[in-house]
N, C-alpha and C positions, 0 to 999 in steps of 0.2 A: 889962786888956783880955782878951776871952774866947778862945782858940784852939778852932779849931774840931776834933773830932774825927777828924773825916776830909774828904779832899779832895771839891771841888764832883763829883757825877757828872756834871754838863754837862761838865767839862773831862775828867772821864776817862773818860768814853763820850759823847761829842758826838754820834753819834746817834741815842742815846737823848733827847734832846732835845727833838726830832722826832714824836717818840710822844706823848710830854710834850706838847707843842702843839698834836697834833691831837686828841688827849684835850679840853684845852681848848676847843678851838672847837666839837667835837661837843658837849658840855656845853651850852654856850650858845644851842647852837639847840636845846635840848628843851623851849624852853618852861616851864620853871623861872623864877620871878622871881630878879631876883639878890640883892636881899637874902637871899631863901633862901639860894640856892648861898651866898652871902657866910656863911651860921650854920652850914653844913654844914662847910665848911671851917675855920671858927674850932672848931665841936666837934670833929672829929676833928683837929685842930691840938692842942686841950686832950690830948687823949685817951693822945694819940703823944706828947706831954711836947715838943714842939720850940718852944721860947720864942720861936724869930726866926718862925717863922709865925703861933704866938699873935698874936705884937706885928703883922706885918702883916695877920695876920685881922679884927685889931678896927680898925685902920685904912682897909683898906677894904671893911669895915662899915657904918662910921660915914659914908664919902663914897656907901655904895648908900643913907643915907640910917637905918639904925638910931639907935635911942635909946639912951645911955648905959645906961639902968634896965634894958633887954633884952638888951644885952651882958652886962650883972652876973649878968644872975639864968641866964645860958646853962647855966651849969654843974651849972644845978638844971631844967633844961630841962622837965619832965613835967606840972607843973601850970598852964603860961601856953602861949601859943604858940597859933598856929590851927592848924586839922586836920590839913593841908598838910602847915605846918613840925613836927608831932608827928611824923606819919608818916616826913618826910626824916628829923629828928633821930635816929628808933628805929633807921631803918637803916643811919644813918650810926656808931650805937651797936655795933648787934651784932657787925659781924666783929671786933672791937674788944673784946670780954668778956675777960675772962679767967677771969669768975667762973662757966663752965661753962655757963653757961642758954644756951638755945637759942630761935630763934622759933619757935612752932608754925606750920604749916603754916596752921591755919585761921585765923590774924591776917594773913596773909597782905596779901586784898583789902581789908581797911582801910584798909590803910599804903600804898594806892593815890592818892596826893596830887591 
């Protein structure tokens, strides 16, 4: 069994919690489809290495209705997807680099989903 590296922060800032939740609800009123939001958070779930988000990423993925072959290929994200999900994915990319690139400014309004 895996121990976890450190305690839950709901239990040790409760409420932060709070933040947490309305984070979420604002979320979902923007208009975003949720399988989107649902690939957003599996890639940057990938991204941030946390395997228990992974595993519930693709789970509810798959109940907002994704296809096995589109979870697969997430991780190669750049040649499939509609314009939308290109645009979520790039930005859910960046702050996320470590490999130093930066967006330019004038790609900006593309990645306007």
């Amino acid at each position: 069994m895996m121990q976890a590296r450190m305690k839950n922060l709901a239990m040790v800032l409760p409420d932060a919690m709070e933040g947490v939740q309305s984070l979420y609800k604002a979320m979902h009123k923007g208009g975003v489809p949720q399988q989107t939001l649902e690939l957003i958070h599996l890639r940057a779930s990938q991204i941030n290495g946390c395997s228990a988000c992974v595993y519930a990423g693709i789970a509810s993925s798959k109940k907002a209705g994704e296809t096995d072959e589109r979870l697969f290929q997430l991780s190669a994200w750049r040649p499939s997807n509609t314009d939308a999900e290109r645009a979520a994915l790039e930005l859910t990319d960046i702050p996320r680099r470590t490999d130093g690139r930066r967006c330019r400014r004038r790609s900006w309004p593309r990645r306007s989903p």
